[in-house]
N, C-alpha and C positions, 0 to 999 in steps of 0.2 A: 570289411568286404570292399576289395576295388572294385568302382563301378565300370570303369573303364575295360578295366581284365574280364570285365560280365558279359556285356555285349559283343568287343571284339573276339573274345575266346581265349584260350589257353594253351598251347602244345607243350610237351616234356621232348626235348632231345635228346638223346643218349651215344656218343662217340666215344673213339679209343681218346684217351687222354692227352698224346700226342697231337692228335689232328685238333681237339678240341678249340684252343687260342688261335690257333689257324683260322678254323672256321668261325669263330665270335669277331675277328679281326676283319675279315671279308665281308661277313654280315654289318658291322657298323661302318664299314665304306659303302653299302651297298644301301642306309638307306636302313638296316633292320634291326629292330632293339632287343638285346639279348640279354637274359638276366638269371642270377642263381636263389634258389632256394632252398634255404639248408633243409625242407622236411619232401622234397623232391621223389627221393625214394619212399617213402611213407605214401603220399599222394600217389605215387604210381600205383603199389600196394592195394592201394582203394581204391583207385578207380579202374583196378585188374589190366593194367596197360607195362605191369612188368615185366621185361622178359629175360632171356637168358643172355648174358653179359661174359660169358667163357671164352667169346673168339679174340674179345678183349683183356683177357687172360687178368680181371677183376680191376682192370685198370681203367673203369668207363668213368667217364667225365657225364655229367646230365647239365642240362640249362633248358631255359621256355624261351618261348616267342610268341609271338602275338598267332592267331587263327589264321587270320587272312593273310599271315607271311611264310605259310608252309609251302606253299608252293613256289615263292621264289627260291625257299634255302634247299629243298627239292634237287629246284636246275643248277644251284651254286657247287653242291658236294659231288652230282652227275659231274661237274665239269673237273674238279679238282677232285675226281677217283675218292672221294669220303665216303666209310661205309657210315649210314648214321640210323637208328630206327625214329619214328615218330609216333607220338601218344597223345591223342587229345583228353584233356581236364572236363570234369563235368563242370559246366559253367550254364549262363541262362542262355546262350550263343546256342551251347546242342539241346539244352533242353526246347526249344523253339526251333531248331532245326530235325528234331527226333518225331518233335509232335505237328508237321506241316499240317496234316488232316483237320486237327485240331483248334488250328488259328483261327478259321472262319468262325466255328465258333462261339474262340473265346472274341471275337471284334464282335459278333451280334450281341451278345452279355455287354461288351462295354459299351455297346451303342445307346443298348436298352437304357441302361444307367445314366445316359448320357441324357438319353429322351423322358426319364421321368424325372430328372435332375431337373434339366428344363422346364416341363410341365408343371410340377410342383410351383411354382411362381404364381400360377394361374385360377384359377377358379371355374370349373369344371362341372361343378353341379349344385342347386340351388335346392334344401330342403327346407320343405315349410311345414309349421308343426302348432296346433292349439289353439286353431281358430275353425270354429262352426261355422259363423254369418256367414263367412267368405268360403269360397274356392281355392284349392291349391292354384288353379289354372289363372282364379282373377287375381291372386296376389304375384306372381309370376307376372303376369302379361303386365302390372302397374310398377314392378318394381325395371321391367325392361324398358319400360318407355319414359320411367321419371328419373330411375339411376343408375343405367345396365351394369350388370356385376358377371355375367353370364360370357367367359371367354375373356376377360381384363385380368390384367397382373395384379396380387393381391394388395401391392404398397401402395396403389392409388386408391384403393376402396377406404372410405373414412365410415368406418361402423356407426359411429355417434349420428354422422348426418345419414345415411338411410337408418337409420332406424327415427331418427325426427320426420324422418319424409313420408317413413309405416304411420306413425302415430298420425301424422298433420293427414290423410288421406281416408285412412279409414276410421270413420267415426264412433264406429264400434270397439272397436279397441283402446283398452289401457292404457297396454303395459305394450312393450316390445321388446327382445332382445336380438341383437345380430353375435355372431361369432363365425370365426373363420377357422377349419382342422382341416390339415391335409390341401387338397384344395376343392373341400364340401363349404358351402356357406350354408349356415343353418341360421332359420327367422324365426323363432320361438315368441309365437303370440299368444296375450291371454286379455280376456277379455273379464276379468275382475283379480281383484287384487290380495294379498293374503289381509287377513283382520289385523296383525301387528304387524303392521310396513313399515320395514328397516333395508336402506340401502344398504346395496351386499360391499359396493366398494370403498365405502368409509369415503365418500368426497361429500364438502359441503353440498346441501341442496335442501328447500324446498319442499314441504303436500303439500301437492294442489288438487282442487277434484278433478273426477273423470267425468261427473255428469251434474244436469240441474237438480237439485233436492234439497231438502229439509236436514238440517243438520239435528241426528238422533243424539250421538254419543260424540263425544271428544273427550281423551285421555294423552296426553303428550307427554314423552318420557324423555327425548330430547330438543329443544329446540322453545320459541316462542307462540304461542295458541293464537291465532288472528282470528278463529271464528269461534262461533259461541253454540251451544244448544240452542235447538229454532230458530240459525238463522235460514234463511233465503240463500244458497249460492249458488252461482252457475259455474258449466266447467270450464277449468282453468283458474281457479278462483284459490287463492292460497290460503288453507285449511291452519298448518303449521309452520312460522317460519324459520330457518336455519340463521338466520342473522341473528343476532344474540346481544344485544347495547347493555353494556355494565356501566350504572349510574353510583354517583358518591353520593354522598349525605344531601349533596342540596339537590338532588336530582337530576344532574350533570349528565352529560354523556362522555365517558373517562376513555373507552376504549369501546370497539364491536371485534365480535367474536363470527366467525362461521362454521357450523356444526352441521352435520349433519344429520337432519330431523327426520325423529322417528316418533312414532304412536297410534293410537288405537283410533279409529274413526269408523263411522257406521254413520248411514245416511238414509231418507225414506223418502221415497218419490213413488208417483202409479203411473203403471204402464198400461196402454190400451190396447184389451185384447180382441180380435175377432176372427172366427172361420166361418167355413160355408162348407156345406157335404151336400151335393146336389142327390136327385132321388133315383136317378140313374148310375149306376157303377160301370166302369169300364177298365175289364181285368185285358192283360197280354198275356199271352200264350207262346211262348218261344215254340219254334217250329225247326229252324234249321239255324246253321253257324258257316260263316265262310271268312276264310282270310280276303280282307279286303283289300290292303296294299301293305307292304314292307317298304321301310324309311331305313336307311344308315344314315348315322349324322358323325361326320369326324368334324371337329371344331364347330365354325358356325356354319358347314355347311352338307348340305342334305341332298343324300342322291337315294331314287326309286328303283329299284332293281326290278319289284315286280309289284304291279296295281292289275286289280280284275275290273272287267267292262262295266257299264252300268246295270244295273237290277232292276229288275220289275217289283213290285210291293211292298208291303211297311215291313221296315226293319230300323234298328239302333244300331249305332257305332261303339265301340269297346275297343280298349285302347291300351296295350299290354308294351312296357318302355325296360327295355334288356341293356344295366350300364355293366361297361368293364373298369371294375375296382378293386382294390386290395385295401381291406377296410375303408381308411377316410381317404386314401387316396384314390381318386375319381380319375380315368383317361377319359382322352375329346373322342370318346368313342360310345357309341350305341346307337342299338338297334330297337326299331319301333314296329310293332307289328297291329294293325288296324282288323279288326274283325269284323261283319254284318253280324247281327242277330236280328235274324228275321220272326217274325211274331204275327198272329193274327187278335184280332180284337174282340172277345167277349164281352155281349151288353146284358147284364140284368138291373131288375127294378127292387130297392131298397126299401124294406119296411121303414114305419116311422121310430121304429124301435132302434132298426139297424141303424140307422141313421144318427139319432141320440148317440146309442153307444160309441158309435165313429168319433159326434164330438166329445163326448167324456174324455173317449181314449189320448185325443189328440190333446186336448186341454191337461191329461195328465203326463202326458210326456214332456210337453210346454212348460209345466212344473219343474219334473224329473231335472229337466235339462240346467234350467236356474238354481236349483238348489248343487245342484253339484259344479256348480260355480260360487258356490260361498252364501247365495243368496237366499234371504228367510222370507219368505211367504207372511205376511202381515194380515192382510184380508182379502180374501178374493168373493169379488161382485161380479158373476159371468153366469148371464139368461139365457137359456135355448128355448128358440122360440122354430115351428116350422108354419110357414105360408107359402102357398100357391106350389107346394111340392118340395119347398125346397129348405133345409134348417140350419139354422145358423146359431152363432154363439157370441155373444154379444157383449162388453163389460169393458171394466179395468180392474185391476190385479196391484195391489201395495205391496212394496215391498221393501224390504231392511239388508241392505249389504256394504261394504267397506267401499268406501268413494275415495281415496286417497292413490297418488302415488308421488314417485318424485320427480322432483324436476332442478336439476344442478346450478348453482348458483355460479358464476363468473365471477372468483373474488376478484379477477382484474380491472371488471368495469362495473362498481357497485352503486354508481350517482343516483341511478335511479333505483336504490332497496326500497324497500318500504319501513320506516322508524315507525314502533311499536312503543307507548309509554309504558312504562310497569304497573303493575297493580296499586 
């Protein structure tokens, strides 16, 4: 395919055979490039631009020219008495000039493409996923203000460092992962660790703990054991190491190895628990619902279209966030719609029964919650006591769960490992 013959166009000319060199002669003085193709007739054929050729008594000559030079060879043959017909070739010239209507468009499609092309670079929406203690909102609001990722280009966001900066902030937390799809960033936090912790990426590293306890179990499957049953560690405290010293016969250090450590670790520390269930209850009563303002936010910035005046009485805010995506692919677009729920307050008084059961219930969710995080209930010491109206729940709670995770070794700067003797 000529690209050239594409855009410019194509004409077939047809004259008596006589005039033919004449007029190819005057055209390449003039400036116009004339040329033959032996399947000319064929091509006419097909593109139904044949015609009848008898006044030429079968002696027609054919040759092209370029689109845009039909109308000088036009004035050329007007002037020198040439009868000639003309036929244009379907090329991308008529096909773009057949379909005007159609342009616009096809330019909004390619714009589009243009604009997700673009976008795609970016990071457009921020999900956070596997953490209780916290709030979607508080880990949001911590990672805007320690290491915004919300509207930046993907190639400067360094995963490893916000994800050191989740772990260094929130105390609660483990484990952390970041990943980037599309242009979603997703924060996948957890707040205990699996019982046989094996880094997924095969890089040297490091258990170390997550919290202060009592070393229950240790079973090490790769790497060097630095701690022992009963000992005392606090977090941070390196459990298993990934450094590895192969000694000779006299006890040499021959060569270190860095591996990455894996194994079984469980740990027993108590936590202190207490609630309170006052003897008065105070249930809400939804009464009515109002749109309270609408938010569009394109990029980072945010326009109100419509907000309602202020309200009289108690009510809550509810808060409904409409993004435009095609799967992981997130636009700097959405809309936020804010609602009232308005509510009036019922007060009743709580038997001393009612009251117990409240704490039971809550002491058994408080459970619930821990064990389906890995963690086993050892012995629970928790009194309910009620005075002066008011009953509470009182103790601490032992408990046995995996205390390990990793933490990646820097074989580049190892001065400061810690040397492990052997056994």
């Amino acid at each position: 395919m000529n690209i050239r013959r594409e855009i410019r166009g194509v004409c077939y000319v047809s004259c008596d055979s006589r005039a033919a060199l004449r007029l190819m002669n005057i055209c390449s003085h003039k400036g116009i490039r004339t040329w033959c193709e032996r399947d000319v007739k064929k091509n006419r054929k097909k593109n139904g631009s044949i015609q009848n050729d008898s006044k030429w008594n079968g002696k027609a000559e054919n040759f092209c020219i370029y689109s845009d030079d039909r109308k000088r060879l036009e004035e050329i043959a007007d002037k020198c008495m040439i009868d000639i017909r003309i036929a244009e070739k379907k090329t991308l010239r008529t096909g773009l000039l057949g379909n005007r209507k159609r342009i616009s468009i096809l330019l909004g499609v390619l714009l589009f493409l243009l604009f997700v092309y673009w976008e795609s670079g970016y990071v457009w929406y921020i999900e956070i996923d596997g953490c209780e203690d916290y709030t979607s909102e508080e880990i949001a609001d911590l990672i805007e203000m320690e290491y915004p990722c919300y509207g930046h280009r993907k190639k400067s966001i360094d995963l490893s460092e916000l994800t050191d900066m989740l772990t260094d902030n929130l105390g609660e937390i483990c484990w952390a992962s970041c990943s980037i799809s599309g242009t979603k960033l997703t924060v996948a936090l957890k707040e205990s660790v699996d019982v046989f912790t094996v880094p997924e990426d095969g890089r040297p590293c490091d258990l170390v703990a997550t919290m202060d306890c009592t070393i229950y179990s240790l079973v090490a499957s790769v790497g060097t054991p630095v701690a022992s049953v009963g000992d005392e560690v606090k977090k941070g405290d390196t459990l298993i190491s990934g450094t590895v010293n192969i000694y000779n016969d006299d006890s040499e250090v021959v060569d270190t190895v860095f591996v990455p450590a894996s194994g079984e670790i469980y740990g027993l520390c108590d936590v202190e628990y207490r609630d309170v269930v006052e003897s008065e209850l105070q249930e809400k009563e939804t009464t009515d619902r109002k749109v309270n303002k609408v938010d569009i936010k394109i990029g980072r910035r945010v326009f109100t279209p419509y907000r309602t005046a202020a309200s009289d009485g108690s009510y809550d805010l509810s808060a409904e966030e409409k993004r435009l995506h095609i799967g992981d692919m997130y636009f700097p677009l959405s809309v936020n719609i804010e609602r009232k729920v308005f509510y009036k307050v019922n007060t009743r008084k709580l038997t001393d029964k009612e009251q117990k059961d409240r704490l039971n219930q809550h002491l058994h969710v408080y459970i619930g919650k821990m064990q389906e995080k890995g963690v086993q209930i050892v012995r629970k010491n928790v009194i309910i006591t009620n005075e002066r109206g008011e009953a509470s729940a009182e103790g601490d709670i032992s408990i046995r769960l995996p205390v390990a995770v990793p933490r990646y070794i820097d074989v580049n700067n190892t001065s400061g490992s810690e040397e492990v003797e052997p056994d």
